[in-house]
C-alpha positions, 0 to 999 in steps of 0.5 A, spaced: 500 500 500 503 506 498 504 511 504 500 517 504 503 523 507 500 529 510 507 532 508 512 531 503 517 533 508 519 527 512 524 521 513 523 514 514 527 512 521 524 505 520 528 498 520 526 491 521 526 492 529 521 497 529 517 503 525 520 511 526 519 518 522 520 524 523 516 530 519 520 537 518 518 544 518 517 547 511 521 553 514 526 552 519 527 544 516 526 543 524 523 536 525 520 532 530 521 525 530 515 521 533 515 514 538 519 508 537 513 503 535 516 495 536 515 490 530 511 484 532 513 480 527 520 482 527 520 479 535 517 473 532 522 473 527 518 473 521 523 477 516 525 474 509 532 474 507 537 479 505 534 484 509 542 486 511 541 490 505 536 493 508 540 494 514 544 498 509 540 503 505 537 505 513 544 506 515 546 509 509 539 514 508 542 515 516 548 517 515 546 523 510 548 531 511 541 534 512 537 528 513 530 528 512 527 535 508 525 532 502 529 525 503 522 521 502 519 525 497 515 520 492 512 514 496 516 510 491 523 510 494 520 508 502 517 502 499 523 500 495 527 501 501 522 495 504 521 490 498 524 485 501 520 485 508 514 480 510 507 482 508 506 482 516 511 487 517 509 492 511 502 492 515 505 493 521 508 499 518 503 502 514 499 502 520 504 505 524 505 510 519 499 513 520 499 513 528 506 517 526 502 522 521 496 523 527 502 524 533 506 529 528 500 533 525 499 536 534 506 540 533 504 542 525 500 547 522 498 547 515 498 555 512 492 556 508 495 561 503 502 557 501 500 550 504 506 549 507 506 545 514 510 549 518 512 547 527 510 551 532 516 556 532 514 558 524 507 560 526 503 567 526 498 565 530 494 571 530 494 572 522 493 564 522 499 564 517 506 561 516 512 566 518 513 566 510 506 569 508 504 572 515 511 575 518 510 577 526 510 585 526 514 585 533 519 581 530 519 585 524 519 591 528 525 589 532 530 586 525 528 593 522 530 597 528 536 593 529 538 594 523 536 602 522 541 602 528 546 599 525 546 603 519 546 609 524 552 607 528 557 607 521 554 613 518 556 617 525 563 613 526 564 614 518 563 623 520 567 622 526 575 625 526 578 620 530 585 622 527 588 629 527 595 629 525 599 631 520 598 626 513 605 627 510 611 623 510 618 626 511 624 624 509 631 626 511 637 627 507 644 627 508 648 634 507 653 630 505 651 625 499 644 627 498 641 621 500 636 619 504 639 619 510 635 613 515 633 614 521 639 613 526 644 619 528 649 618 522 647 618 514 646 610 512 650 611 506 655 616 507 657 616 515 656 623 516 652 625 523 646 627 523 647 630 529 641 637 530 643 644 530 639 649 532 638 656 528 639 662 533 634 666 529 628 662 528 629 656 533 628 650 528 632 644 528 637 643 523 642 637 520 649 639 522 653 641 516 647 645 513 649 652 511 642 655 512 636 654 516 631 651 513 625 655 516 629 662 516 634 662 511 639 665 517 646 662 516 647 657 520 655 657 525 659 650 524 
């Protein structure tokens, strides 16, 4: 008999011990996983051969990221997963299947504008709509507001002077050879000393050897 699912939006937990589902949130992909059901028949050991691939496909299906949205659309793949079990365990499991979809509808909504089966969390109780087509005005209020004032926050530090000195780039050269003479107390490349000489006019500071003040033109004594 093929499964009939409120939502397309399951997984088949199933093995030949016992029957699981989990149902998954059309929004948030969020799922709720239903109560182990035991199989009988699989107590009386009632199975047929081969069911170790079973095993397999289970473990496998398992093991997959993002296991559940959408991993059982079409009816057709969980029945091919189960082919091989008795007839006693495939009624045993289209029953549970249903006692799941009742268990799991109590914690879904259906929203009657896009039909999606949302969970709780992903429902706007007031509008009776899903989030998507129904979004919460408190919340959308609040990401508004945040974002506004995040907006707010790089406008007022991007108008903020917070550097003030000068922006220029001084490079001192040698009175003896000419080049750029480092940062230390003799020039890099020629070894002359870079000792300061104050001018007797103006104050500024000039390299020793220069003949005339930078600032004032005054001739500089040796």
């Amino acid at each position: 008999m093929a499964l009939q699912p409120f939502t397309d939006n399951f997984a088949d937990n199933s093995t030949e011990a016992g029957f699981q589902f989990t149902f998954f949130c059309a929004i948030c992909k969020e799922g709720y996983k239903t109560k182990f059901i035991a199989s009988k028949s699989y107590s009386k050991g009632r199975f047929l051969k081969g069911l170790g691939g079973i095993l397999g496909a289970a473990a496998q299906i398992a093991g997959r990221s993002g296991i559940g949205y959408g991993i059982e659309k079409g009816t057709d793949v969980v029945s091919e997963r189960f082919s091989g079990m008795s007839p006693e365990w495939q009624k045993e499991h289209d029953a549970a299947f249903e006692s799941a979809q009742v268990e799991a509808k109590a914690h879904f909504f259906r929203c009657p504008k896009c039909t999606a089966w949302v969970c709780e969390n992903d429902w706007n109780e007031q509008e009776g709509l899903c989030t998507s087509c129904g979004p919460r005005e408190a919340v959308e209020v609040a990401s508004a507001r945040a974002k506004k004032k995040s907006k707010d926050i790089a406008a007022k530090a991007e108008a903020t002077q917070v550097f003030t000195g000068p922006i220029e780039s001084k490079q001192t050269l040698c009175p003896a050879c000419g080049k750029p003479a480092g940062t230390g107390k003799f020039c890099i490349n020629c070894g002359t000393s870079l000792k300061l000489v104050e001018c007797a006019k103006c104050g500024a500071k000039n390299l020793a050897g220069t003949g005339f003040c930078g600032e004032c033109g005054k001739k500089l004594s040796k």
